[in-house]
N, C-alpha and C positions, 0 to 999 in steps of 0.2 A: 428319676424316681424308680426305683425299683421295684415296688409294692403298686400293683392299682386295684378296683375295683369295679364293676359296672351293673347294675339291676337291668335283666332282660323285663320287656312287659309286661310276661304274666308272673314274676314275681320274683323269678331266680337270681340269686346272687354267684356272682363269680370274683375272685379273688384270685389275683396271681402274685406272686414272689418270686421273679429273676433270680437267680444265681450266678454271675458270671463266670465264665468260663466252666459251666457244667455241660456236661456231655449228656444226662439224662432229664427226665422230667418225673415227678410224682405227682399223681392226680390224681382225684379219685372227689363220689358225693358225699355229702355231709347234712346228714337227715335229724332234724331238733326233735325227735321224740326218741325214747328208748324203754326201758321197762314200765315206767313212772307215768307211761300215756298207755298203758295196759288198763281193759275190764277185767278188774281182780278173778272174774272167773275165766280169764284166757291167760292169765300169766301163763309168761311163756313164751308166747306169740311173736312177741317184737324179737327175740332168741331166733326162734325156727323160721320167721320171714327172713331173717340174714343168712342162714345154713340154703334156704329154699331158694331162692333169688340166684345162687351159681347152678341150678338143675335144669337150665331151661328155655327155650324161648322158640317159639315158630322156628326160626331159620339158625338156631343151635343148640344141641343138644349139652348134657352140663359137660360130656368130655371133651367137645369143642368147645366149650367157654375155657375148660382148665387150659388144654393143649395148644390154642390159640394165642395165648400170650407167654406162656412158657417157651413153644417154637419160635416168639421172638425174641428170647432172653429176659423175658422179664415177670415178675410178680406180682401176683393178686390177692387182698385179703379183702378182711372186714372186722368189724367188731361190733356188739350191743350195749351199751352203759345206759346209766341209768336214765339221762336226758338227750342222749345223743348216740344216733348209730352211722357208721362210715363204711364206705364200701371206695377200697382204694387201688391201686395201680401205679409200679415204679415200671418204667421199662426208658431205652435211648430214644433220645428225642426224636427217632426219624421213624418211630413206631408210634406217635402219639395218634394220628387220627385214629389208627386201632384200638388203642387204650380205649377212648372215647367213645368212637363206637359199640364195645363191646357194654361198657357202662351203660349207656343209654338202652342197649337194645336190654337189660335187664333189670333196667328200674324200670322201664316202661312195657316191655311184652313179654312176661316172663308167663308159665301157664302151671306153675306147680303139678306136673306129671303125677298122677297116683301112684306108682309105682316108686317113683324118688322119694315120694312124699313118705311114704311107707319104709324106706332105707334109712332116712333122716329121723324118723319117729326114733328109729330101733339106738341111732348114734346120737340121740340127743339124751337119751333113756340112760344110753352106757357112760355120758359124760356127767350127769347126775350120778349115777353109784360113784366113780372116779372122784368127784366134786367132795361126797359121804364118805369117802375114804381117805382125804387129806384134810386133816386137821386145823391147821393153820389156817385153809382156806372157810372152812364150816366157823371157826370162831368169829372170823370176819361176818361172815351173812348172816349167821345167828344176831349179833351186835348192829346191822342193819336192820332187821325184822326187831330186835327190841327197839332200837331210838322209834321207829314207825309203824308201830303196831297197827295192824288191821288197814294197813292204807298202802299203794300201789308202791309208794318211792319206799318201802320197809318190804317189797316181795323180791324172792328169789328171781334174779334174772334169768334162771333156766329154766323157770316154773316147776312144776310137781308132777310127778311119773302118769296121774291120774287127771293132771289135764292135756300132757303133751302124747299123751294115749288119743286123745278125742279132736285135734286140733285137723280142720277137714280142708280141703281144696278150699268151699267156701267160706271160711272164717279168715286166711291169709288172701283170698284178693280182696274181703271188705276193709279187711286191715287196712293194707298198701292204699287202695281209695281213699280212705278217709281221712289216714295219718300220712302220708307222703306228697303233701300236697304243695303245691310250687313257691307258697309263702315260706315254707318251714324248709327250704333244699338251699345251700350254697356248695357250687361248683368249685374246687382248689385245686391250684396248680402249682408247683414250685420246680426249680432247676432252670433247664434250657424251655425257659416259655415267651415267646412275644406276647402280650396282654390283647393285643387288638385284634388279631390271628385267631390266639385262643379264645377269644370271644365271639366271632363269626362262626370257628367249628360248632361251641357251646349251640350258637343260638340256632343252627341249622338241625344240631339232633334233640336239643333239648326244648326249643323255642314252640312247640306244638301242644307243648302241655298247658291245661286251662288254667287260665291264674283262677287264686282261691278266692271265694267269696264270703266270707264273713265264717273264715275258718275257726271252727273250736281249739281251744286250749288242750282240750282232754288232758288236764293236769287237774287236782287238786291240789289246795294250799296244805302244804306239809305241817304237821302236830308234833314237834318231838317230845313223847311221852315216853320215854325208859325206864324200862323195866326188866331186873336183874335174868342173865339167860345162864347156866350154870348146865351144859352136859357131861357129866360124870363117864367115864369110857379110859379104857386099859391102854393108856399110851405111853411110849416112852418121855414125853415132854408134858408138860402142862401150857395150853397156850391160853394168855391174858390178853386182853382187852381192855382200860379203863378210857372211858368217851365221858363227852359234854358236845351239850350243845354249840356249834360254830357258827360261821356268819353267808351269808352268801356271796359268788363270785363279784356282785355287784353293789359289796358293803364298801364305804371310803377304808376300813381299818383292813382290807385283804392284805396289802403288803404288811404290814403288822404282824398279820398273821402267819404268812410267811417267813420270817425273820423270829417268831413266837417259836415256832414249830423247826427250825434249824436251830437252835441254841440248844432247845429241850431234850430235843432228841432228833437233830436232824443226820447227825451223822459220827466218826469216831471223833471228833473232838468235842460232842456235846456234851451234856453236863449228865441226861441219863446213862449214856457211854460209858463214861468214865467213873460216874459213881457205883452202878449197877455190874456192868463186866470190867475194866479196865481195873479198880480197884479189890472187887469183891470176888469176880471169876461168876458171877450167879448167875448168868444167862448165857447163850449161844445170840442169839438177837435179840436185840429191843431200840424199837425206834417210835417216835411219833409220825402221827398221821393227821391230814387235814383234806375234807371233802367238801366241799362246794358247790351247791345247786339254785337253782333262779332265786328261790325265795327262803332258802335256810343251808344247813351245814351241820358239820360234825368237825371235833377237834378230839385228839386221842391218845393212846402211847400200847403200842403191842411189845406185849414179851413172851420168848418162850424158853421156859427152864423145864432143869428137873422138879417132879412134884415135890423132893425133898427141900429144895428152896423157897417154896413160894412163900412161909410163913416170914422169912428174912428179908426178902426180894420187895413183895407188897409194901410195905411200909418205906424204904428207903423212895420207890417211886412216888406215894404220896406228900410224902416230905419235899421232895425235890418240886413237885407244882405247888405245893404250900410256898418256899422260896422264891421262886421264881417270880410270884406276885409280886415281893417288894423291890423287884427289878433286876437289869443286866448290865455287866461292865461295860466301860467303852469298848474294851478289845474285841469283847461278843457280838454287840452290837455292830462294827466294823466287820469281824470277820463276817456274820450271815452277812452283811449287803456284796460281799465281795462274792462269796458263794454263788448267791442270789442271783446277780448281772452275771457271774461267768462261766456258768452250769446256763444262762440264757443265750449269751454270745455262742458258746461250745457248740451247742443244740445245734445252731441257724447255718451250723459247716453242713450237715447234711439234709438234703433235699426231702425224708421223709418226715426227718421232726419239721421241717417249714411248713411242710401241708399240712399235716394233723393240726398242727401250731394255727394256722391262717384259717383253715375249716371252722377248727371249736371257738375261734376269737371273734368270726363274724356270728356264730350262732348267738355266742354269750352278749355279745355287747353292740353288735350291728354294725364293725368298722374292725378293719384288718388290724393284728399285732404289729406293732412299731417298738422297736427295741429301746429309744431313747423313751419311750411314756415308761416302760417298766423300769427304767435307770431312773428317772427320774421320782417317780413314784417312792422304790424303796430308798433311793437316799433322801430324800425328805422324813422315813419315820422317824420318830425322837424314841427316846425312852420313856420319855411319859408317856407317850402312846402304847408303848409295851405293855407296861404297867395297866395301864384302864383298861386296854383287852384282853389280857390275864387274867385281870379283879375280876371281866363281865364272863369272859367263858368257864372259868373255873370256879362259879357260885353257879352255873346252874344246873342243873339234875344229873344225878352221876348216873352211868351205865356201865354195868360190870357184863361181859360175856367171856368166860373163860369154858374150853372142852381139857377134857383128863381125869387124872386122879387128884381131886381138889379136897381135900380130907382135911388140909391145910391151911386152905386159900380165908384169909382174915374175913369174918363176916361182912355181910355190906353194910349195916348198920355201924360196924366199928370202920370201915372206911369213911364213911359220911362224917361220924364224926371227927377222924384224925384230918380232915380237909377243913375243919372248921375252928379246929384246936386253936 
């Protein structure tokens, strides 16, 4: 078996994924909170805990964290999402104790320096203007903050100029205390890993932390209440948005919904593809989207054209999810599962989609990814299954976010309607 598993005592999960014959290892933590376990007045936070976390620690400073693993050929990152943040490491298997050490010595002793703290303020400032300056990405977060109004899982994961201004030394160590706590951490390994090895390092740097005792969720149950977000601004593209409501990572119809979202728009032979640009020329991109979180979801289709298209564009996209309800060929259906499984298989050649892969699969569901449940899974959906998750995602509450010059863009009231037609 290639894939193990094992729960240290105080609560940590650790997960490996062999690779045979790989020369490196990828590994890195895998932390179940992300923006979405933010106090709406710290949005932000879980952001600049990621940025602050490589600044630091008693016995290294952030340029010996950088220089330390680069002088052994290898790489460090991280990332914030909405329900999960990751701090990771690729480097050759004979560098792994150091990987691990360096991780550990920064999830656990890190001292946010005022002075870093203050350099990080000013580049999280500038990635927000940057963030406001690329469109494509603003239509996206706008159409998050409408599905979510006024609730944590609908806030900007970089938070607002005017709280990442005030965010203090002690606001990120209450944080890290409260939300990093050893029930909500699994350790991931994949490439060149022995599982029982990598488990003894694990429990020697990691095995001192307190397991949790009757740790809070700090989530709310998500409302998706949409509401049209329409920023008008002098661009050369018009970028679209239309969402509904979708399902969560832990609904029976996911794969459904994956095989939904490849036909629609999952790629050039999908049916928005080819009706929208392949035929018409009216976009540069347009594809569907599908998000997934503990307890709800979003299902979607982005486009972005010229503003001179959008009156022609709109309509042909609502048509084609009106269609799509009354179902898909075999051929369609055949090809996504074939995509499906082999865009899965493809993945699992490199060592960093395994970790990422193994990390978010124990968070989501508390048991390592296995390639034959997902083969399995989506060749089991029928087309009737199609069809009923269709009918259910595409009757509930539209969300329109589009930025540009929308002088064009079909009322939303005559969208609702032409979806109802």
């Amino acid at each position: 078996m290639t894939i193990s598993t094992t729960t240290l005592p105080n609560g940590i999960r650790i997960v490996t994924d062999r690779l045979a014959g790989a020369e490196s290892i990828a590994l890195g933590v895998w932390v179940g909170v992300g923006t979405r376990h933010e106090d709406r007045a710290q949005n932000g936070i879980a952001h600049m805990l990621e940025h602050m976390l490589f600044k630091g620690t008693p016995s290294r400073t952030a340029k010996v964290i950088s220089e330390v693993i680069e002088d052994a050929g290898g790489h460090m990152n991280a990332y914030t999402g909405r329900e999960t943040t990751a701090y990771y490491v690729h480097v050759l298997k004979d560098h792994t104790d150091l990987a691990l050490d360096v991780l550990a010595d920064m999830l656990q002793n890190s001292i946010f320096p005022e002075d870093e703290l203050e350099r990080e303020r000013a580049v999280i400032i500038q990635e927000i203007h940057m963030y406001e300056d690329t469109p494509d990405d603003v239509v996206f977060e706008r159409a998050q903050m409408a599905a979510y109004p006024d609730q944590a899982l609908g806030a900007s994961g970089l938070g607002t100029i005017d709280i990442v201004k005030n965010i203090s030394q002690k606001d990120l160590k209450d944080y890290i205390a409260s939300r990093y706590t050893a029930d909500k951490i699994v350790i991931s390994a994949a490439g060149a890993v022995e599982h029982d090895d990598f488990v003894e390092k694990v429990r020697a740097l990691f095995g001192k932390m307190s397991p949790a005792q009757n740790s809070p969720s700090w989530m709310s149950p998500a409302h998706y209440q949409p509401t049209p977000s329409l920023v008008e601004k002098d661009t050369e593209q018009a970028h679209l948005v239309i969402g509904f409501q979708g399902i969560s990572h832990s609904d029976p119809a996911y794969s459904a919904m994956r095989i939904l979202s490849s036909v629609l728009g999952g790629g050039t032979s999908s049916r928005l593809w080819q009706e929208v640009r392949e035929k018409r020329g009216l976009v540069y991109s347009i594809h569907s989207f599908r998000d997934s979180y503990v307890d709800d979801g979003q299902f979607g289709v982005y486009a972005g054209s010229s503003p001179d298209n959008l009156k022609e564009m709109v309509p042909i996209i609502l048509d084609e999810i009106v269609k799509i309800q009354n179902g898909i060929t075999d051929h369609e259906l055949a090809r996504a599962k074939i995509q499906i499984i082999s865009g899965a298989r493809m993945g699992r050649e490199k060592v960093m989609s395994r970790v990422d892969q193994q990390g978010r699969h124990m968070l989501n569901y508390g048991s390592p990814f296995d390639i034959s449940d997902l083969t399995s899974a989506v060749n089991a959906v029928t087309q009737e299954d199609i069809i009923r998750l269709a009918k259910f995602v595409f009757s509930t509450p539209l969300l329109v976010s589009a930025v540009g010059q929308l002088d064009t863009l079909m009322p939303y009231d005559e969208m609702k309607k032409r979806l109802t037609a």
